[in-house]
N, C-alpha and C positions, 0 to 999 in steps of 0.2 A: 504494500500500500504506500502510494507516493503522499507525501503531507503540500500545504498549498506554499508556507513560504519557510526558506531556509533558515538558520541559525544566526543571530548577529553573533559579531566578535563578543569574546567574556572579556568584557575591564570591568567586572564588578567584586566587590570588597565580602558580600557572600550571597549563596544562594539555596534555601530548600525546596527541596524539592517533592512532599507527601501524600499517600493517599489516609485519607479522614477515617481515624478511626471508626466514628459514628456515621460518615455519608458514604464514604466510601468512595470518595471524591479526588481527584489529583489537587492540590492546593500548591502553588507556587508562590513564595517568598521568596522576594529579589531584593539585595540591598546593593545598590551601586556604587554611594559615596555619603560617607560620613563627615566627611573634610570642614565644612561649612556646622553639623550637629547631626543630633537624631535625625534621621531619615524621616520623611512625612510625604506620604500618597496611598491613595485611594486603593481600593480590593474590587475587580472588575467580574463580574459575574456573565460568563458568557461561554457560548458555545463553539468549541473546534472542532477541525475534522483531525485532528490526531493531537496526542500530547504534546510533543514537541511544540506545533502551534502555541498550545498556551504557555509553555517556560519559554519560546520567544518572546510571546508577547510580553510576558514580564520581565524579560531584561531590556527589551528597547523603551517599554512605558516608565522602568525606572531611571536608566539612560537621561531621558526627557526630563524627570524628575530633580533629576543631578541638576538641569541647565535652568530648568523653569524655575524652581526654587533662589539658583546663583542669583541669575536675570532680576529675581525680584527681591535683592536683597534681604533672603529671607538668610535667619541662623539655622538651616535646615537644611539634612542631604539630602540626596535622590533613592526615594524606596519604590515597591508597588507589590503587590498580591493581586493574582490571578484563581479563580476558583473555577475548575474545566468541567463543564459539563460536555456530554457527548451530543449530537447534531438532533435538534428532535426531542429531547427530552427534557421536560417541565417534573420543576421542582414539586412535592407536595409541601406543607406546611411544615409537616414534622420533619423530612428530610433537609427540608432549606436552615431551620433553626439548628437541624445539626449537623449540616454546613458550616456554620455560622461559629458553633462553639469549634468544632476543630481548626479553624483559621485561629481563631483567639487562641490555643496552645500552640500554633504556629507563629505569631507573632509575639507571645510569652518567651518562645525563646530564643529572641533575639535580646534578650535583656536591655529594651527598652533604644536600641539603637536604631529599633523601627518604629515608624507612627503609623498606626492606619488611618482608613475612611472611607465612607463613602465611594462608590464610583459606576460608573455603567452598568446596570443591571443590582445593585445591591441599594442599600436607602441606611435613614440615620435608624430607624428600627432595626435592622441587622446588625447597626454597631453597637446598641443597646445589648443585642446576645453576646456579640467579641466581648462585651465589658464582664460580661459573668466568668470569664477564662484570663480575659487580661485589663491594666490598668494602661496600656500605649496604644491607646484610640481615642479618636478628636470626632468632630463632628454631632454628638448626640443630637437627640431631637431637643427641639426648644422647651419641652413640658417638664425636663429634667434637668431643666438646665444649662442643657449644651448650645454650640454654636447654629443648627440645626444645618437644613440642607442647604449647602456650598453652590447649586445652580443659579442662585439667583443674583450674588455675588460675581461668578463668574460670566454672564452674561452681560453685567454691566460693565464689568475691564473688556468685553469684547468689542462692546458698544462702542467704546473710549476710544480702541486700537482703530476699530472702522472708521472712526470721525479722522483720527489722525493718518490712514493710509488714503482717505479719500481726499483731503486736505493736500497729500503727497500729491497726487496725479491729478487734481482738478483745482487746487486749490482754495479752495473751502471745506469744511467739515462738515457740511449741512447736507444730510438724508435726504431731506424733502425733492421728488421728483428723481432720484437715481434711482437706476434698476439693480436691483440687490438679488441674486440666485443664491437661496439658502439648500443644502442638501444635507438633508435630515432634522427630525423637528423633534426631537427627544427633550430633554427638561431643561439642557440649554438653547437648543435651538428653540425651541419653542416659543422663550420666554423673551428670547433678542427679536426673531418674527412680531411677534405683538407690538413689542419695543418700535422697535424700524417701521410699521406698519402706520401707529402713532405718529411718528414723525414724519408720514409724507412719504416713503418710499414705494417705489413701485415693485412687488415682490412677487418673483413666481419661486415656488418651492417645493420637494419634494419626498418623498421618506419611502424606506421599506415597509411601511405598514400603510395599506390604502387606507386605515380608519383615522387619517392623517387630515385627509381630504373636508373632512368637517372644520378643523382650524383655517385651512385653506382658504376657506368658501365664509368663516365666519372675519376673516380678515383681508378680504376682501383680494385676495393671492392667485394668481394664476398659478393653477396644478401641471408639472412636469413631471412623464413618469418614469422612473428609476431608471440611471442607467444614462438618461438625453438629458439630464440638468443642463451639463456641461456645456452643450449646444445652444443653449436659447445666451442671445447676446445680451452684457451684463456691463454695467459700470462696474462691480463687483462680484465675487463668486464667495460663499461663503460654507467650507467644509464643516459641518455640523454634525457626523455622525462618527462610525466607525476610521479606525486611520487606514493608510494605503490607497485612498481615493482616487490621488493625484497621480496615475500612472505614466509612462512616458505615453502612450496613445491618449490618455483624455488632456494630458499638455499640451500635445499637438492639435487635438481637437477645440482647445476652451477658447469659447468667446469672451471673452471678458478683459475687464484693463488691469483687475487689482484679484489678488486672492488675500482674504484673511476670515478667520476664524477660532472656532474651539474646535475642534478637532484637535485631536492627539495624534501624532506622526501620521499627515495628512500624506505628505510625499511618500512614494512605494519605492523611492531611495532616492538619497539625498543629492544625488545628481540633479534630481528634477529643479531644484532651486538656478541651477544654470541654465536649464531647458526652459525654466520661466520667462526666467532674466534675457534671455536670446530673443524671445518672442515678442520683448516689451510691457509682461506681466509681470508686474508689481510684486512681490510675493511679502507680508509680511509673516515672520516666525511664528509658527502655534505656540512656543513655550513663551513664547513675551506676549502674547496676545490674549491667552484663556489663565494667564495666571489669578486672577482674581478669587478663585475658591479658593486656593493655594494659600493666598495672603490674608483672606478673611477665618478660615481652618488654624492658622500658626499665629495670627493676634489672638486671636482669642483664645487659645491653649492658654498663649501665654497670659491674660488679663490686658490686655491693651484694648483701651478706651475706643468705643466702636467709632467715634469721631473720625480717629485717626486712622480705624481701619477703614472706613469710608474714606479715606483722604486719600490713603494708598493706592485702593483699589484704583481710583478716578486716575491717580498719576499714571498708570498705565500707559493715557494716550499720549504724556510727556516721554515716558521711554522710548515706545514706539518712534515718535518724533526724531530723538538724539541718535537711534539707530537708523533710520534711515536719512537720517541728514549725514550720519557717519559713512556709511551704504556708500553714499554719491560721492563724499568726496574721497575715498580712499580708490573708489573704482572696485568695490567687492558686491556681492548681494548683501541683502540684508540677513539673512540666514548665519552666512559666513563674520559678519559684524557683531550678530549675536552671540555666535558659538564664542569669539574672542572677549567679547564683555563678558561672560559667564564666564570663560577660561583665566580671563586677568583676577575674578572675583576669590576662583578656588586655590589658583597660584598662590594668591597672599597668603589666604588663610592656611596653604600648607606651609608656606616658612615661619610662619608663628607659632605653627605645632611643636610640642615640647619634642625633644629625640627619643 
């Protein structure tokens, strides 16, 4: 049996890799880099066609983790948990809850060098069961206290990014009247659709679930079906769902001026950010761009005054900004501008490390 995508390189600092005692589950624990602190990201609940699939996915989503955390000045490294289910098969209540606890003794033993949360397919309820097994998970629901779910937060540093790459190539940050292609409408896409909608944009969008089609139709959205997003001509293209979207064929196919979104590792490899860059597409970085859960998940761990986690968040569009003003004048992409701001960030903080 051939699986869909290869191995990334291992630069990571550790990796488990278990089946659940009680689910009986593959659970992948990826810790990338501690360099900047405890590790802090999400636990993505979803389906492969072979294991491998999922401990890839979890070394390149913590990878990302390593840079999106630098990028956003956070004191946090790059983690992620994966929980693999097989193609087709839906959880029941009791087996998702123990799911849930065997991930939390897989995160217990990393003795606290990892944080969980939240992430695609799992919610703050799931991290409320991690917490019965361990104390290094963030996120909880609001009724208990915690920071609750991180989409709405992250939506609005999307929002921020979008103003300032549209700023980049048009010169103003104002929504109102551009054609924005959102591809995929899940809890962030969703909630930035509404947003953009709000403000005037002219939106067509899509998702792998036709019962999408109702947001669609209630915000007033032209429906493109799966697969032809890419196609319909765009002030902006906005990756909002699963990563790998941005293949070398749908780069050579996209109509569009500007990419930016939440998507996590949207490129199906990091060449495409040249293949963008060639064609005159904008590309701003997913790990600078969807940081916003990230940065509202790690204040608030820490107690920091939600003012200022609202302040953070919003600077976003200022990042964005210095990176692609950096972009232009050095003559790199903005990807490659990123990766080096992130890389300048973990350099220091490795010479200050004791021997």
């Amino acid at each position: 049996m051939t699986h869909a995508q290869t191995l990334p390189d291992f630069t990571h600092e550790r990796v488990e890799v278990t089946t659940g005692s009680r689910s009986g589950l593959l659970i992948a624990v990826a810790l990338h880099s501690s360099t900047l602190g405890p590790a802090l990201g999400g636990t993505r609940l979803w389906a492969y066609p072979h294991w491998s699939d999922a401990v890839g996915d979890a070394l390149r989503l913590s990878a990302a983790m390593t840079l999106k955390n630098a990028a956003a000045g956070l004191d946090a490294g790059g983690g992620k948990a994966v929980i693999a289910l097989a193609p087709d098969v839906i959880l029941d209540a009791e087996r998702r809850r123990d799911a849930f606890l065997d991930l939390g003794d897989s995160v217990e033993s990393f003795d606290g060098a990892y944080r969980t949360a939240e992430d695609v397919g799992s919610t703050t309820d799931d991290m409320l069961t991690v917490r019965e097994r361990t104390a290094h998970v963030v996120g909880l629901p609001d009724s208990v206290g915690g920071s609750g779910e991180p989409a709405g937060p992250t939506s609005i540093g999307v929002y921020a990014a979008i103003g300032a790459t549209l700023e980049h190539v048009h010169g103003t940050a104002d929504v109102a009247g551009r054609r924005i292609t959102i591809s995929g409408l899940g809890q962030v896409g969703g909630r930035l659709a509404s947003r953009l909608a709000a403000a005037g944009a002219e939106l067509t969008v899509t998702d792998v679930n036709p019962a999408k089609r109702e947001l669609a139709a209630q915000l007033g959205a032209r429906w493109a079906e799966p697969g032809t997003e890419h196609l319909v001509a765009a002030d902006l293209f906005v990756p909002a769902g699963v990563g790998g979207l941005l293949t070398d064929a749908v780069i050579e196919e996209l109509d569009a001026r500007a990419v930016c979104g939440p998507a996590n590792n949207p490129l199906a490899q990091r060449a495409g950010a040249e293949r963008l860059a060639a064609r005159g597409v904008l590309y701003t970085p997913d790990f600078v761009a969807n940081a916003g859960g990230v940065i509202h998940l790690d204040l608030e761990a820490r107690g920091v005054d939600r003012t200022e986690t609202t302040r953070r968040i919003a600077a976003i569009g200022d990042t964005v900004r210095n990176l692609l003003d950096e972009a232009d004048a050095r003559g790199i992409t903005p990807l490659a501008a990123a990766e080096a701001f992130a890389a300048e960030r973990l350099g220091k903080a490795s010479t200050r490390a004791p021997a």
